[in-house]
C-alpha positions as CSV (number, residue, x, y, z in Angstrom):
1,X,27.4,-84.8,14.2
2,X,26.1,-81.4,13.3
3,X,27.2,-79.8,16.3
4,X,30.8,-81.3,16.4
5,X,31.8,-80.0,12.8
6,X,30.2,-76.5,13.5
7,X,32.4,-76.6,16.9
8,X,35.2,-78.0,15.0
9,X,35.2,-75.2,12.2
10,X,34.6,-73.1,14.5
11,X,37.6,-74.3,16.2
12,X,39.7,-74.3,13.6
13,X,38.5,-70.7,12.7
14,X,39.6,-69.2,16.2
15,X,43.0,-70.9,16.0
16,X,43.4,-69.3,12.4
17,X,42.5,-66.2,14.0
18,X,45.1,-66.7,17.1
19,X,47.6,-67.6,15.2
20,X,46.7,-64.3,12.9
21,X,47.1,-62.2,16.1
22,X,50.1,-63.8,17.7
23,X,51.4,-63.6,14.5
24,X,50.3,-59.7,13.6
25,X,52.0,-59.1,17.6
26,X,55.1,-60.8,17.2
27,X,55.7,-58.3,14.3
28,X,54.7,-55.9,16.3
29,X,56.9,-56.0,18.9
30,X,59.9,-56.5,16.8
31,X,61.6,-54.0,15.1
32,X,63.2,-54.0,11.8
33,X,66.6,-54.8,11.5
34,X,68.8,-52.0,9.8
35,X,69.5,-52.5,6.0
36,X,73.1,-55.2,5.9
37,X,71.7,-56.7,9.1
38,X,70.8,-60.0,7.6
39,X,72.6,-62.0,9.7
40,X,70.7,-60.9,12.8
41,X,67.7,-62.0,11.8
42,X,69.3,-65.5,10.9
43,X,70.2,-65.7,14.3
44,X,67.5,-64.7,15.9
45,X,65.4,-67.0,13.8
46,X,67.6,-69.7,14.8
47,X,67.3,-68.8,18.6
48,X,63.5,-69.1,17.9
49,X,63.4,-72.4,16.9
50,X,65.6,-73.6,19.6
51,X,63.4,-72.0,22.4
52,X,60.5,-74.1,20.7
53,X,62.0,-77.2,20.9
54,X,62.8,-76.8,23.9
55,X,59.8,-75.9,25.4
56,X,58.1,-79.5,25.9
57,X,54.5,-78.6,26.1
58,X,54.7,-76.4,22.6
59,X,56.8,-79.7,21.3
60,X,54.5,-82.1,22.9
61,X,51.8,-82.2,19.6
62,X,52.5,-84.6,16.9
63,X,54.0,-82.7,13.8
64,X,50.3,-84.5,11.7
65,X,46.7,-84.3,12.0
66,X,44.3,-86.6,12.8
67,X,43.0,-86.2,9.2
68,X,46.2,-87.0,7.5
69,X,46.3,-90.5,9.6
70,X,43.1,-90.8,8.9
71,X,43.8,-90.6,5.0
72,X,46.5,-92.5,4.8
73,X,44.8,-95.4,7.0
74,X,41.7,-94.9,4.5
75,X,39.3,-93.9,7.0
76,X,37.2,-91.0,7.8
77,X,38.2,-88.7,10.4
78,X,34.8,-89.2,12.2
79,X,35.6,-93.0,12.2
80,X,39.1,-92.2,13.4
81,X,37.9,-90.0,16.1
82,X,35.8,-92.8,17.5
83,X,38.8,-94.8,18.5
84,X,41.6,-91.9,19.1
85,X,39.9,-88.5,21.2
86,X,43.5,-86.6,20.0
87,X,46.9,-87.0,18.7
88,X,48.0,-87.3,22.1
89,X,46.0,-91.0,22.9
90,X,47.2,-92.0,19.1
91,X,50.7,-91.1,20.2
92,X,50.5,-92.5,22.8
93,X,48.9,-95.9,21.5
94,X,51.7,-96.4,18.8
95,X,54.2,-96.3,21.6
96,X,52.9,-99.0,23.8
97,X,52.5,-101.4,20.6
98,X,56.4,-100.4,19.3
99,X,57.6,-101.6,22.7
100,X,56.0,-104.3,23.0
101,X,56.5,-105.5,19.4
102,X,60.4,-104.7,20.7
103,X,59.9,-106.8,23.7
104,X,59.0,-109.5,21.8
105,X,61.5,-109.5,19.1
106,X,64.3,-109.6,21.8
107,X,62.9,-112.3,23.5
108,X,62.4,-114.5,20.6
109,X,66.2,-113.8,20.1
110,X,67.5,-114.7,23.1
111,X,65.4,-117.7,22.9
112,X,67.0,-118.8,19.8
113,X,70.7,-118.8,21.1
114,X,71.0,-122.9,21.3
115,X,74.7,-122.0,23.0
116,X,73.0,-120.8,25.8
117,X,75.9,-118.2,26.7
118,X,75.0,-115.5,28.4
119,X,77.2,-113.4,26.2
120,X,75.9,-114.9,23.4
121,X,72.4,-114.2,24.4
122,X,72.8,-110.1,25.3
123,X,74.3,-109.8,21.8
124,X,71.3,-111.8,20.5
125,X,69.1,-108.9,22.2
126,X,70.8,-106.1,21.0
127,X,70.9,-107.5,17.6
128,X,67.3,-107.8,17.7
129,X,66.9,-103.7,19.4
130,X,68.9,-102.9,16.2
131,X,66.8,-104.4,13.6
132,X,63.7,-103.1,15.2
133,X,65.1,-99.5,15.0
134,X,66.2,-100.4,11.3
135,X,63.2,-101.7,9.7
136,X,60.5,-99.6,12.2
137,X,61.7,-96.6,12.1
138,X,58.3,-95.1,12.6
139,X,57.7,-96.8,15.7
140,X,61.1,-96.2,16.9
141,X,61.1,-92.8,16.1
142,X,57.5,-91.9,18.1
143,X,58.7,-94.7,20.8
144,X,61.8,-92.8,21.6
145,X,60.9,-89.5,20.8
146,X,63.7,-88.8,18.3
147,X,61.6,-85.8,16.4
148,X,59.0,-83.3,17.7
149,X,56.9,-86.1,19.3
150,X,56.3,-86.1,22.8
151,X,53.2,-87.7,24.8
152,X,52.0,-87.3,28.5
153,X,53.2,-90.1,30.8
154,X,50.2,-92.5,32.3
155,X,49.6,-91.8,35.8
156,X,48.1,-95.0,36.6
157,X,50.4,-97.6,34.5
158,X,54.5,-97.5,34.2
159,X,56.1,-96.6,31.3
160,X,57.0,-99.5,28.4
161,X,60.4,-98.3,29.1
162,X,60.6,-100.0,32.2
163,X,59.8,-103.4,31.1
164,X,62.5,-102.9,28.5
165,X,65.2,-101.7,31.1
166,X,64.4,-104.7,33.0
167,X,65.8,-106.9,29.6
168,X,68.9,-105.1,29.6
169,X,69.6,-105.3,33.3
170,X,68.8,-109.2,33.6
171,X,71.1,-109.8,30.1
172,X,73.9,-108.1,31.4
173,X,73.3,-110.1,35.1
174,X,73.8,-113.3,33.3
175,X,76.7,-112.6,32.7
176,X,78.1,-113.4,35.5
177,X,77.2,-116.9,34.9
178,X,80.3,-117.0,33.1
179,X,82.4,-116.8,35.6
180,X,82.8,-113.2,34.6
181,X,82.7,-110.2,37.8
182,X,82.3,-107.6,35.9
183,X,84.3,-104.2,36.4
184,X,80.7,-101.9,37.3
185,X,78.1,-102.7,38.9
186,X,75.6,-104.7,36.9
187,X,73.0,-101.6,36.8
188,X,75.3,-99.9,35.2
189,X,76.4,-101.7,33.2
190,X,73.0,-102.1,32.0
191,X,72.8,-98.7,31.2
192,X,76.3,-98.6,29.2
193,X,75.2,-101.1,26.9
194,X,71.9,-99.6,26.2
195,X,73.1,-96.1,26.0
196,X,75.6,-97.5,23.7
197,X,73.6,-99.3,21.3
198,X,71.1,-96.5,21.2
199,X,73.6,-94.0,20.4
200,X,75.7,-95.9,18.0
201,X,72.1,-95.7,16.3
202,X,71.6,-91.9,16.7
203,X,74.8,-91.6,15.1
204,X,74.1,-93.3,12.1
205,X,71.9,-90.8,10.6
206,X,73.7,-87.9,11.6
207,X,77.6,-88.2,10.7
208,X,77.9,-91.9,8.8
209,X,78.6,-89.3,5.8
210,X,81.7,-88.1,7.1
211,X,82.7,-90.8,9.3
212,X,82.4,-94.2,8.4
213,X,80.9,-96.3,11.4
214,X,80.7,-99.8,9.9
215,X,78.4,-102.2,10.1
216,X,76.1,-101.7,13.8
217,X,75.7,-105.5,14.8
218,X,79.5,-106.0,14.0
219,X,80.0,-103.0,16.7
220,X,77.3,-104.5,19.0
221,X,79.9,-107.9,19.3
222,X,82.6,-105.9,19.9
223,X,80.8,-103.9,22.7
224,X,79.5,-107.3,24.6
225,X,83.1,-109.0,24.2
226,X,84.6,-105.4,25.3
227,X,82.5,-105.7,28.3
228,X,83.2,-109.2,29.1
229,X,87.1,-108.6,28.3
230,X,87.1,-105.7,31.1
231,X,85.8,-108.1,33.2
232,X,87.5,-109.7,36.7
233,X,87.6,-113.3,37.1
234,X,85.4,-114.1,40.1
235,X,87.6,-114.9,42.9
236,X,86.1,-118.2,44.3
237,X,84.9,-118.1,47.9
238,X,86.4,-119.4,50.9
């Protein structure tokens, strides 16, 4: 135990001291701007962050230590370690246990439409994606990668995400069981309704101030009857 703080600190103290160079070299190389050039330093700030973000392996990192989970969950960090090796395999962890606590919830409320309409049901699922997203927002958040949170794919198991595309595409399939050809093909219309729900989500946060969106599962009916109301009639075969 000895060994792994002293490496640890140790650690810790060359990354202090990387940081301190990269940091004493960025200075270095740039020169200062000439007095009443604010404004280019602003921007070049700005231009900074956005290369950062969008490089994905400086991004990849939770934005927390292991120590602060390991506070709030009231544990040691050599306690925490023994389950979790880095932020990456906690990341990652949290994600496979949002979507399948999704999965779940979905399915429970498609299984509770006694109408049995397919229509009915796909609403009942989206409903249920809403909710999730509104009273998990941590989960949803790492799940989906909405901040600075990304985590290495699995190489030997598929991604969550697949098992949840696969509830969208057989929903939307169904719906054909109403008589109802729809106007795309059903993988894409998959797809819309996903990408619809999920951004009608994003947007919430982000411009709900300045234009009012209304309620989201009053928007998710009107999506799933605007889908069906685009819809052909199935001609009947010969």
């Amino acid at each position: 135990m000895t060994s792994t703080r002293t490496w640890q600190a140790g650690a810790m103290r060359a990354d202090d001291s990387s940081s301190k160079e990269d940091s004493g070299t960025a200075r270095a190389r740039r020169e200062r701007n000439p007095r009443g050039q604010g404004d280019r330093l602003r921007e070049e700030v700005i231009a900074a962050l956005v290369r950062l973000v969008n490089d994905d392996d400086r991004m990849r990192p939770l934005p927390l230590s292991l120590r602060e989970v390991a506070r709030e969950a009231g544990v040691t960090a050599p306690a925490l370690y023994r389950h979790f090796a880095d932020k990456e395999e906690l990341g990652r962890a949290v994600e496979i246990d949002g979507f399948e606590r999704l999965i779940t919830a979905m399915d429970a409320a498609d299984a509770s439409v006694t109408s049995g309409l397919p229509s009915q049901r796909l609403i009942a699922q989206a409903q249920a994606y809403c909710r999730f997203a509104q009273e998990h927002k941590g989960y949803y958040r790492i799940m989906f990668k909405t901040d600075f949170m990304r985590f290495a794919s699995s190489t030997t198991e598929p991604h969550m995400a697949a098992e949840l595309a696969e509830r969208w595409r057989t929903a939307v399939a169904r719906l054909r069981e109403q008589d109802i050809e729809l106007s795309q093909p059903p993988e894409q219309a998959a797809m819309f309704i996903w990408a619809s729900v999920h951004g009608r989500l994003a947007l919430t946060s982000t411009v709900e101030s300045i234009w009012p969106l209304g309620d989201v599962h009053d928007y998710i009916e009107k999506l799933v009857e605007s889908l069906v109301k685009v819809g052909l009639p199935r001609h009947p075969t010969a």
